[in-house]
C-alpha positions in Angstrom: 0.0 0.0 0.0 1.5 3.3 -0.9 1.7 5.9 1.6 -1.2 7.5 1.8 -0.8 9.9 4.7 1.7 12.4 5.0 4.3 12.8 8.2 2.6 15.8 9.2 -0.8 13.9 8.5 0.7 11.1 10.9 1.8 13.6 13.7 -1.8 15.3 13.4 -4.0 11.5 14.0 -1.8 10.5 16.2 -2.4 13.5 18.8 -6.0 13.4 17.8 -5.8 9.4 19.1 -3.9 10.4 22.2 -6.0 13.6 23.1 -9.0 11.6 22.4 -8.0 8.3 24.9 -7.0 11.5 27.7 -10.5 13.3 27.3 -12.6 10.3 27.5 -10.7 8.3 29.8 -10.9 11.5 32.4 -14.1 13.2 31.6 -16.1 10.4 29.4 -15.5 13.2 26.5 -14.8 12.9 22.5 -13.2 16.2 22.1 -14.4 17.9 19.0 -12.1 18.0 16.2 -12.0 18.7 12.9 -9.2 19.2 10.3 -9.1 20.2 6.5 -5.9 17.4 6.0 -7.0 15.9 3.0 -5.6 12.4 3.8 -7.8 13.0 7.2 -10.7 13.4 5.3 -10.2 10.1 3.4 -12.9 7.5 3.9 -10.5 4.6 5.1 -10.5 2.0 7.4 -8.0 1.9 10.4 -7.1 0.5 13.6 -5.8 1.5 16.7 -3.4 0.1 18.5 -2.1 1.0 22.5 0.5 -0.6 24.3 1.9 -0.2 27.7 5.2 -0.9 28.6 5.6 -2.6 25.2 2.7 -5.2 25.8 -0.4 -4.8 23.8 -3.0 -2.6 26.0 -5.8 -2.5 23.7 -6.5 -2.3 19.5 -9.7 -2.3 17.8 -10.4 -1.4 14.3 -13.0 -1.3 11.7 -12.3 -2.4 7.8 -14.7 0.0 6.1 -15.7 3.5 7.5 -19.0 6.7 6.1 -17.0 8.9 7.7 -13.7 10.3 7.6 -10.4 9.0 8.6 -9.8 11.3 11.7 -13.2 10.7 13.2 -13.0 6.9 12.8 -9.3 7.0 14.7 -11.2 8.7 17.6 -14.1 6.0 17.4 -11.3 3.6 17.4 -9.0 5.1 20.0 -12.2 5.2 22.2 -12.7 1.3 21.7 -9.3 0.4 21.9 -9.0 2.2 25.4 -12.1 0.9 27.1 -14.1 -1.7 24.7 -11.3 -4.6 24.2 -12.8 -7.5 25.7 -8.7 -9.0 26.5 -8.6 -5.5 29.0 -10.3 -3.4 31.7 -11.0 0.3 30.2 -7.8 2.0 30.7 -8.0 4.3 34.2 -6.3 7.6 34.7 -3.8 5.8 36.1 -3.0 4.3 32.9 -3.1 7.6 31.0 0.7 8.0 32.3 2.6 5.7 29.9 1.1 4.1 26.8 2.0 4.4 22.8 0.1 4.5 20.5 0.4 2.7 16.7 -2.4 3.4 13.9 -2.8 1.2 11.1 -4.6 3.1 7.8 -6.0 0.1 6.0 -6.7 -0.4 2.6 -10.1 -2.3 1.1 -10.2 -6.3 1.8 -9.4 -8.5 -1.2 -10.4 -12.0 -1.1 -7.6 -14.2 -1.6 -8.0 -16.8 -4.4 -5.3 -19.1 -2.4 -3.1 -18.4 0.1 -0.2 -18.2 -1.6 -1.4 -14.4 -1.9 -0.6 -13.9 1.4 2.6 -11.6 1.4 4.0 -12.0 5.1 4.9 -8.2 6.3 3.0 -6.6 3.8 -0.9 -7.8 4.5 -3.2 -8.7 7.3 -5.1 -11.2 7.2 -9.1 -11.5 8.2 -10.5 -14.9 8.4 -14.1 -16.0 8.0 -15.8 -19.0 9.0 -19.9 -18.8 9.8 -20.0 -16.6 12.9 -16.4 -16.9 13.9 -13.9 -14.0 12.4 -10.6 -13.4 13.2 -7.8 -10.4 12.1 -4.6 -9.7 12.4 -2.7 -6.6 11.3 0.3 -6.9 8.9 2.9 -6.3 11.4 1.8 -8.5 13.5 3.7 -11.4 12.0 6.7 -9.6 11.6 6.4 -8.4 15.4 6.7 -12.9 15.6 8.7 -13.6 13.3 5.9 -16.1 11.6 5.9 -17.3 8.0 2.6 -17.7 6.4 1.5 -20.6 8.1 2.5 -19.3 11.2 0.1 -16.4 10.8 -3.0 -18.8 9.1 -2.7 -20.8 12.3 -2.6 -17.7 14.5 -5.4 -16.3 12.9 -7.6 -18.9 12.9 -6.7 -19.5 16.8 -7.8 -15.6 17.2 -11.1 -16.3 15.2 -11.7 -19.2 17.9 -11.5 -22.1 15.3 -8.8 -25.2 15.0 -5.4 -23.6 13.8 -5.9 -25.8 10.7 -9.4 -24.3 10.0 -7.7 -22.2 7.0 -7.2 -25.4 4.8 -10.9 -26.0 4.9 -14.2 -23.9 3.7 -13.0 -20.5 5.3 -13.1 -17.3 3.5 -9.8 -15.5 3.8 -9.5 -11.4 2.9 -6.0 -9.9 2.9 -5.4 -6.4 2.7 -2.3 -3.7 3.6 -1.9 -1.3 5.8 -0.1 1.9 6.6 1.5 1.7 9.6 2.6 4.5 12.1 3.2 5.2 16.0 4.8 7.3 18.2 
């Protein structure tokens, strides 16, 4: 996926994430924001990612999104913070040390085989009746995994067998752009 945000685009969502998780997790407020950033104003999916202390503290995302980019990161950001079923809501206490990473997505693809599957450069979303699972592009670099690897991970994050990807699933790939603090 080619950049599609600039640095100073970057900077701008990611103090719009982190004033965002501050406001609400204090006062139960979205600050109001708005910004005439034309990659802001993109229609794009994104996730958001916190860690603490370099352990994941909380990422939640959405593939497709009616409204744009910067308002979807604070949606997210929100979620991430207090909606991830894995965490308690962050505290105030917890507003003193995290980071923050934000994955700009492009459109799923459904792969034709998984030989599409190019580790390090896409995710990977996983479909099988009511069970779905996702994980980010860098998430299998973060490992270390080859494709396999990240199938099996996938599927064990979608609660199905690690092998369920070499039955009937339905698997999407897609890229992302990738930034943090």
């Amino acid at each position: 996926m080619s950049d599609l945000l600039t640095k100073k685009e970057q900077k701008e969502l990611l103090k719009i994430a982190r004033d965002t998780i501050v406001d609400y997790v204090t006062d139960r407020k979205v600050p109001t924001v708005t910004s005439a950033s034309p990659g802001l104003n993109l229609h794009s999916g994104c996730f958001v990612t916190i860690k603490q202390k370099g352990e994941l503290r909380g990422c939640i995302g959405n593939f497709v999104s009616d409204q744009p980019l910067y308002q979807l990161v604070q949606e997210m950001a929100v979620s991430a913070a207090t909606r991830d079923p894995r965490f308690y809501p962050m505290k105030s206490d917890d507003l003193a040390d995290f980071t923050l990473d934000i994955s700009v997505l492009s459109p799923l693809a459904k792969a034709a085989s998984v030989e599409e599957i190019k580790v390090g450069v896409h995710g990977i979303y996983i479909v099988k009746g009511s069970y779905r699972g996702v994980l980010l592009p860098q998430v299998a670099t973060e490992y270390g995994w080859n494709r396999e690897q990240f199938l099996q991970h996938t599927c064990t994050k979608a609660g199905l067998p690690q092998d369920a990807w070499q039955g009937e699933c339905e698997i999407y790939i897609f890229s992302a752009q990738v930034f943090g603090e």
